[in-house]
C-alpha positions in Angstrom: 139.8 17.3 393.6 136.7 19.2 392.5 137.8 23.1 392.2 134.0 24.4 392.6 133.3 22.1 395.1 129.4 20.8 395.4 128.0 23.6 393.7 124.9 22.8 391.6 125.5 23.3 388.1 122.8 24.6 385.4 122.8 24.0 382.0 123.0 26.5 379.5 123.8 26.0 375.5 126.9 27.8 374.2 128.1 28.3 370.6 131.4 28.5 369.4 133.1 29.2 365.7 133.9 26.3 364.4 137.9 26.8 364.5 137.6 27.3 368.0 135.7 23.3 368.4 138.6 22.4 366.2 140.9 23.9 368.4 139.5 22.6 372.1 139.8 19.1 370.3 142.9 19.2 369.1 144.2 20.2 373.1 141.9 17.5 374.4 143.4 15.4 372.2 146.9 16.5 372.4 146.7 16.7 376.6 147.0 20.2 376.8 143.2 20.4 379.0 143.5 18.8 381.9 141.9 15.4 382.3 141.9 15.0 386.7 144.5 12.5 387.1 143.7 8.8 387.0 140.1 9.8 385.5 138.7 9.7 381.8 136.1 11.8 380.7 133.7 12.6 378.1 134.9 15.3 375.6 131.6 16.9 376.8 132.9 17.4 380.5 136.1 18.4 379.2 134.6 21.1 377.5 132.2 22.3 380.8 135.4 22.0 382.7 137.1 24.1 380.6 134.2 27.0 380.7 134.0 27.0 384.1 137.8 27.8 384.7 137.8 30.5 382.2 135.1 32.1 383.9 136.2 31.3 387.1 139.3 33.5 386.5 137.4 35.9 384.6 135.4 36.3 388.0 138.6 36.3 389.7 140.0 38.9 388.0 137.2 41.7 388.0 137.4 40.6 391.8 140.9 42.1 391.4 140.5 44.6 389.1 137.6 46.3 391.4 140.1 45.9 394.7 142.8 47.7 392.7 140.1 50.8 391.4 139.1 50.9 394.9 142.9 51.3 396.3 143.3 53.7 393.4 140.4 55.7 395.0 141.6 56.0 398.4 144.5 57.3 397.0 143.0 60.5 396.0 
């Protein structure tokens, strides 16, 4: 099950400290990200999945944040 659906994708380089690379291999390696079950990815994919969902709920939660300052405006 694809959580973004058929969305294009575009490509854009990210950098990350060192510690954290260390750190998204050890929970690759460990099981802790989420390989989609019966499927085996590239650490690569791994890592874009990963992205996505953080900003995902990132997006999520300004989506909730701005419904809650908008309730708090009413309110007045």
């Amino acid at each position: 099950m694809e959580m973004f659906g058929r969305v294009g994708l575009v490509e854009i380089p990210i950098l990350i400290a060192p510690d954290q690379k260390v750190w998204m291999d050890k929970m690759i390696k460990e099981g802790k990200i989420a390989i989609p079950p019966g499927g085996t990815l590239e650490k690569g994919s791994l890592y874009s999945m990963f992205i996505r969902m953080l900003l995902h709920n990132a997006m999520e939660e300004q989506k909730r944040q701005e419904a809650l300052d908008t309730d708090d405006e009413d309110d007045e």
